[in-house]
C-alpha positions as CSV (number, residue, x, y, z in Angstrom):
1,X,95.1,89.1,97.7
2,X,96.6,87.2,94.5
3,X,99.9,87.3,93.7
4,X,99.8,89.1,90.6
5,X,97.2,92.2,92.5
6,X,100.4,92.1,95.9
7,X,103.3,92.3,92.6
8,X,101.2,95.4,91.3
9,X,101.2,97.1,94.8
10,X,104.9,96.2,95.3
11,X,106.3,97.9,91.7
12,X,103.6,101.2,92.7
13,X,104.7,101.4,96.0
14,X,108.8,101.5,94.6
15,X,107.8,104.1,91.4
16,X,105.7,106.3,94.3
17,X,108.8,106.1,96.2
18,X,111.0,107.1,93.7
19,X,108.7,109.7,92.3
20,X,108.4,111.5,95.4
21,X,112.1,111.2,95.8
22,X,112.2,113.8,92.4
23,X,109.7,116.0,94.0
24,X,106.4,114.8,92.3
25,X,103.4,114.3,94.4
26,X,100.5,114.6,92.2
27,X,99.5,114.6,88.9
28,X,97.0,117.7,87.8
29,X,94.5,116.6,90.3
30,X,95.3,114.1,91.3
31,X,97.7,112.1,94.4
32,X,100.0,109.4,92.8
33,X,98.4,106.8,95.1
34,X,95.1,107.5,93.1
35,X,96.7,106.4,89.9
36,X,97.1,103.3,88.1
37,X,100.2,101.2,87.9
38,X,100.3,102.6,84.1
39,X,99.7,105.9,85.2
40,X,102.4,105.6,87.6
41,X,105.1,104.3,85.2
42,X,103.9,106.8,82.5
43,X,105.0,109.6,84.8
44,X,107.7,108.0,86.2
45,X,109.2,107.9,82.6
46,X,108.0,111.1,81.3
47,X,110.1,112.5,84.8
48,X,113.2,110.7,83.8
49,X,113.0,112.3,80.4
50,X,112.7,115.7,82.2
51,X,116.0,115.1,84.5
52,X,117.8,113.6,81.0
53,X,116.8,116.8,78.9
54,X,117.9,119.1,82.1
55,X,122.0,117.5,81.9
């Protein structure tokens, strides 16, 4: 495995971990593992918006 493919797992493993911390498991269909990195950090984001716009 490259380096650049084992720094892509690494930053969706943390946003997983994080995302599941909030309470998100999936999105519509599908489990957050099945997702792409941009996927990933496209939810991530849109969930930090959320918890903002909730204070």
């Amino acid at each position: 495995m490259g380096q650049l493919s084992r720094a892509v797992t690494r930053r969706k493993e943390k946003l997983i971990q994080k995302l599941l911390a909030l309470g998100v498991y999936k999105k519509d269909e599908h489990h957050l593992y099945e997702l792409t990195l941009s996927e990933i950090e496209t939810e991530y984001q849109n969930e930090r918006n959320r918890m903002k716009a909730m204070r």
